[in-house]
C-alpha positions, 0 to 999 in steps of 0.5 A: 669510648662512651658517648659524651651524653646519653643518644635517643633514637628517631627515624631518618628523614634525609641529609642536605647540605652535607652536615644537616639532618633531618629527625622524626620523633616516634610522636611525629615531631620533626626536627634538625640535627648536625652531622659531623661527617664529610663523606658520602655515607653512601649506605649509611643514612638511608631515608627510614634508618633509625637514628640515634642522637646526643644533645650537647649543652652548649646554649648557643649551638645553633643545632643543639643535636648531634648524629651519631648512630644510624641502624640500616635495614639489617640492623647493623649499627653504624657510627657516623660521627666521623670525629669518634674514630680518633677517639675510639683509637686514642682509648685502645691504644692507651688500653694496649689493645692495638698491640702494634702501637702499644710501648710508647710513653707519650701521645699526641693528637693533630701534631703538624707535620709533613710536607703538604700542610698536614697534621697527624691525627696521632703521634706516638713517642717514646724517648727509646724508640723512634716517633709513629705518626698514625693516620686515622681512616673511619671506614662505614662503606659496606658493599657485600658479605661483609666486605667495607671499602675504603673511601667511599668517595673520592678523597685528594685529602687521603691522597695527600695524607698516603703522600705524607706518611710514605715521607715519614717512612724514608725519613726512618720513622714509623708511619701507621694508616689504621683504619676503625671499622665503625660498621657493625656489619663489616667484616673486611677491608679493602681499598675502593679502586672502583671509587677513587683508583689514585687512592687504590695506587697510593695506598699499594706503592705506600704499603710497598714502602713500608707504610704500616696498614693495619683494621681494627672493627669497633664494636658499635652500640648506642651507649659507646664504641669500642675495639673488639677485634683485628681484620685482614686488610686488602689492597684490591 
């Protein structure tokens, strides 16, 4: 998945009030930007990190900028745009290269669905086979050796979203938790018991339940983000 316009880079300042970031062209010239990410990005937008963002042509955006890429210290690139993983998802799926969601005719993004006021972020269907609702996680936390944890706070939204797919799997559909690995650097997914352990419980009694689990990394750079290969995934 390209980005929609060509990113250019400055230096991290500092994030604030959750969705705001502060930029340092190479000549000095600071600047603000937006952040689409609600998570804690602990590892993920240090003070110093290089920085890489689009500029949207919407006159009225109050913040005409957008974080979409930050390099940490060991120079892995990271996707910070949160709202890209569906994308990169959607794109590999349609290039057949999640080969467990591939065979269906029809998809489709933030389908209402469940019990607790939900949407899926994707449903896939075909007229021989029964409906796959796909929940998408991003995961950027790296810890050590290569090993990315989800989440990396903690999320009563990713409790709800396990609730609602163990739902989908006793009704006799397909339910898929796939996680884009958007971290250059991370090489193996676990769930982040140490961060949020009613997640880590949910996630082990969905699997049990015939939740399908599956990690795919991403390849990040400053022109795209795309899937290059399948990792193992762990409960703890």
């Amino acid at each position: 998945m390209k980005f929609s316009s060509e990113l250019k880079s400055a230096t991290l300042l500092k994030r604030y009030k959750r969705f705001l970031v502060d930029l340092r062209k190479d000549n000095g010239d600071e600047f603000t930007v937006h952040c689409a990410n609600t998570g804690k990005m602990t590892g993920c937008a240090d003070a110093g990190f290089r920085a890489y963002y689009s500029t949207s042509a919407n006159a009225k955006r109050k913040y005409p900028h957008s974080l979409e890429v930050t390099e940490d210290q060991q120079g892995n690139l990271i996707c910070v745009n949160t709202a890209m993983a569906n994308k990169v998802a959607i794109e590999a799926i349609e290039q057949n290269l999640i080969p467990e969601l591939s065979g269906y005719q029809n998809i489709a993004s933030e389908v209402k669905y469940g019990h607790e006021n939900s949407r899926i972020d994707i449903l896939l269907s075909s007229e021989d086979q029964v409906d796959c609702y796909v929940e998408i996680k991003s995961v950027t936390l790296l810890e050590t050796n290569g090993q990315g944890f989800f989440p990396d706070a903690e999320t009563l939204r990713g409790q709800k979203h396990l609730r609602e797919l163990m739902h989908i799997t006793q009704s006799g559909q397909r339910a898929v938790l796939l996680f884009i690995v958007m971290h250059n650097g991370i090489e193996k997914v676990k769930t982040a018991k140490h961060i949020d352990k009613k997640y880590a419980q949910l996630f082990t009694e969905a699997r049990h339940q015939g939740v399908e689990i599956y990690a795919y990394k991403a390849q990040v750079t400053p022109q795209e983000v795309s899937v290059v290969e399948k990792l193992s995934v762990l409960d703890t």
